[in-house]
C-alpha positions in Angstrom: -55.2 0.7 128.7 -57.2 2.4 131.7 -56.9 -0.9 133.8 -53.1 0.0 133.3 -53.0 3.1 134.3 -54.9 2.8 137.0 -53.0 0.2 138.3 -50.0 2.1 137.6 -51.4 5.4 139.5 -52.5 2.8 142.6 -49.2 1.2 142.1 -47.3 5.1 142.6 -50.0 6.5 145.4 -48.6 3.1 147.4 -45.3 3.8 147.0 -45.7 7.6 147.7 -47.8 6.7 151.3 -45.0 4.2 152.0 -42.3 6.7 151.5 -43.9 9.3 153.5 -44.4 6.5 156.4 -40.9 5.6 156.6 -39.2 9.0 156.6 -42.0 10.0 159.5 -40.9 7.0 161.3 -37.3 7.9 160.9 -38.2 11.1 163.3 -40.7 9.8 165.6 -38.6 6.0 166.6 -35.2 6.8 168.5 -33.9 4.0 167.2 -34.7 4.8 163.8 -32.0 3.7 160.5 -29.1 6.4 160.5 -29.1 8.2 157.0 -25.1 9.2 157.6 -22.9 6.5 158.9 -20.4 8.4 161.5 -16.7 6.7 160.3 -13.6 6.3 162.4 -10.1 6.1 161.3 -8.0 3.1 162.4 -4.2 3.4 161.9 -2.3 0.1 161.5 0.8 -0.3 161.9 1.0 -0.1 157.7 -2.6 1.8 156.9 -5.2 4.0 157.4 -8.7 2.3 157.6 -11.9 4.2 157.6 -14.2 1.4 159.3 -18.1 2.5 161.0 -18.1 3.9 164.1 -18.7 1.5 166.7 -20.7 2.4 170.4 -22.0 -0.6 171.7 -24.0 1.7 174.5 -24.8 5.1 172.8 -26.5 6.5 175.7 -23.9 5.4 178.3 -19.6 5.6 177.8 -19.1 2.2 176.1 -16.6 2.2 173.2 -14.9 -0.1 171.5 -11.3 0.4 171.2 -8.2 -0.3 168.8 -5.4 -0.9 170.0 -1.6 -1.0 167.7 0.6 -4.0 166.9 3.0 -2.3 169.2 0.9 -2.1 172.2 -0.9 -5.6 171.5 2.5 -7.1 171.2 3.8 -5.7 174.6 0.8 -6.8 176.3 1.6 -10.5 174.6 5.0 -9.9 175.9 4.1 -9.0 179.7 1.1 -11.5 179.7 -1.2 -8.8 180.5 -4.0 -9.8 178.2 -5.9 -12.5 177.3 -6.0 -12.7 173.4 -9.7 -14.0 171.7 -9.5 -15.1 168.2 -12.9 -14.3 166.7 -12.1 -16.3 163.6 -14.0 -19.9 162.6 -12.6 -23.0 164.7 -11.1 -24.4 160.9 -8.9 -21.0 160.0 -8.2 -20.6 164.0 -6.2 -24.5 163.7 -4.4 -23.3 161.2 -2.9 -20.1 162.7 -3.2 -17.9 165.4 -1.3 -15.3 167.9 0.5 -18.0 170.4 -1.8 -18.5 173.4 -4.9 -16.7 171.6 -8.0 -18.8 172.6 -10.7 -19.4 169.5 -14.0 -17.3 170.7 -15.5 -17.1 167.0 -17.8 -13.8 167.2 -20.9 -15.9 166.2 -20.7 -18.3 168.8 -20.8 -15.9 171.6 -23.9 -17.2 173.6 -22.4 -20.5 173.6 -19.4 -19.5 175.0 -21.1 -17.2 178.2 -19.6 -20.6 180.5 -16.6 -19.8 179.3 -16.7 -15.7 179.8 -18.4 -15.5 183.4 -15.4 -17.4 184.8 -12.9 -14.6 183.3 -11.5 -12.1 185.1 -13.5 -8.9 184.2 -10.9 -6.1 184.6 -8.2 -8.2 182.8 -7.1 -6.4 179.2 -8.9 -8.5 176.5 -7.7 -8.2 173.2 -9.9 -9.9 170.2 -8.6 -10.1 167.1 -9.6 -11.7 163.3 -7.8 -11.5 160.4 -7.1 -8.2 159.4 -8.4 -4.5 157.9 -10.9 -7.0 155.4 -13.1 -8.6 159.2 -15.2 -6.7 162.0 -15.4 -9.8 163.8 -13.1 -8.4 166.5 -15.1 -5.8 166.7 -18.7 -7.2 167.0 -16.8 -10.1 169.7 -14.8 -6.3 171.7 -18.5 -4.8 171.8 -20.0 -7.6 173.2 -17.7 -7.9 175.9 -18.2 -5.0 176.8 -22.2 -5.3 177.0 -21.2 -8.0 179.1 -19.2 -6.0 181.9 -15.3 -6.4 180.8 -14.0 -3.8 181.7 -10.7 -3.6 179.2 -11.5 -4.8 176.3 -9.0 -3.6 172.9 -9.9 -5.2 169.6 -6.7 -5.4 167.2 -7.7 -4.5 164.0 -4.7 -5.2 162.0 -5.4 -8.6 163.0 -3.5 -11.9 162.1 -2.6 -10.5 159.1 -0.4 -7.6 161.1 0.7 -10.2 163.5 2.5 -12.6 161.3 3.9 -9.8 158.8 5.6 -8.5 161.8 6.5 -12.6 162.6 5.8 -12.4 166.2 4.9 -15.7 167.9 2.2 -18.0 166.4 0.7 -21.4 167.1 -1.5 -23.8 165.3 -0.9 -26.3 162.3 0.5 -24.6 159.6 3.7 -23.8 162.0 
C-alpha cells in the first residue's frame, strides 16, 4: 500500500511540474498554443458560418479573404479570375466550377511548377466543397505566402455553386 501511494504522489508531483512547464512556456515562446481561438463570420449566400480566424502572416497584412457567390460568379463571368479546386483529383472529375483547375490543398509543393508560371496579380479564387472544408482556405493562405497578390477563397464552395446551377464541368454532367 506505501509502494502505491508513493507512486501515486510521484505520479501527481510529475504531472503538477509538467503543468507548471507548459503554462510558463505558453508566456515565454511567441509562438506559443492560443488558449482563445479568435472566430470570423462568413456569410454565404444562404448562412452564417463562424469558421477560425485565418492570418497566414500575423506580423505583416496577409489575410485570407471570402469572397460571395455573387462576386465569384461575376468574376467567372468577366474571366477575371483563375478558379483552383482544392478538392482530391477523384471528387474534382466528377464536378467542378467550368474552367476551375484541380490544385488539391495537400499537393501544394508539387504543384510550385505550375504556380511560378501564374500571373501573380491575377484574382485567384480557390474553392472546395462547401461551409463543411477549409481546404480553400489552407490552398488562399498559401498563395498568398507565396506572393499572389489577389487571392479570394469561396467558402460556399461547390456546394453554393451548383445550388445556384451556374456552369459546371466534369463527369457527372
Amino acid at each position: 500500500m506505501q509502494v502505491v501511494n508513493k507512486l501515486t504522489k510521484e505520479a501527481g508531483s510529475l504531472i503538477m511540474i509538467a503543468g507548471i512547464l507548459g503554462i510558463l512556456a505558453q508566456f515565454i515562446l511567441p509562438n506559443g498554443i492560443s488558449l482563445r481561438t479568435e472566430m470570423t463570420t462568413l456569410m454565404t449566400e444562404s448562412e452564417a458560418v463562424a469558421i477560425p480566424s485565418v492570418s497566414v502572416d500575423p506580423e505583416g497584412d496577409l489575410e485570407a479573404v471570402n469572397i460571395t457567390l455573387k462576386d465569384a460568379h461575376k468574376a467567372y463571368l468577366d474571366s477575371t479570375a483563375l478558379f483552383l479546386d482544392a478538392r482530391d483529383p477523384e471528387i474534382y472529375a466528377k464536378g467542378h466550377i467550368a474552367g476551375a483547375i484541380n490544385l488539391p490543398a495537400g499537393a501544394f509543393m508539387d504543384s510550385l511548377d505550375y504556380l511560378e508560371s501564374l500571373d501573380r496579380d491575377r484574382l485567384v479564387i480557390s474553392y472546395c466543397d462547401g461551409a463543411e472544408c477549409n481546404a480553400s482556405i489552407d490552398l488562399a493562405s498559401n498563395l498568398e505566402l507565396m506572393g499572389f497578390r489577389q487571392v479570394r477563397f469561396f467558402f460556399g464552395g461547390w456546394q453554393e455553386w451548383i445550388a445556384a446551377g451556374y456552369p459546371t464541368g466534369g463527369t457527372s454532367q
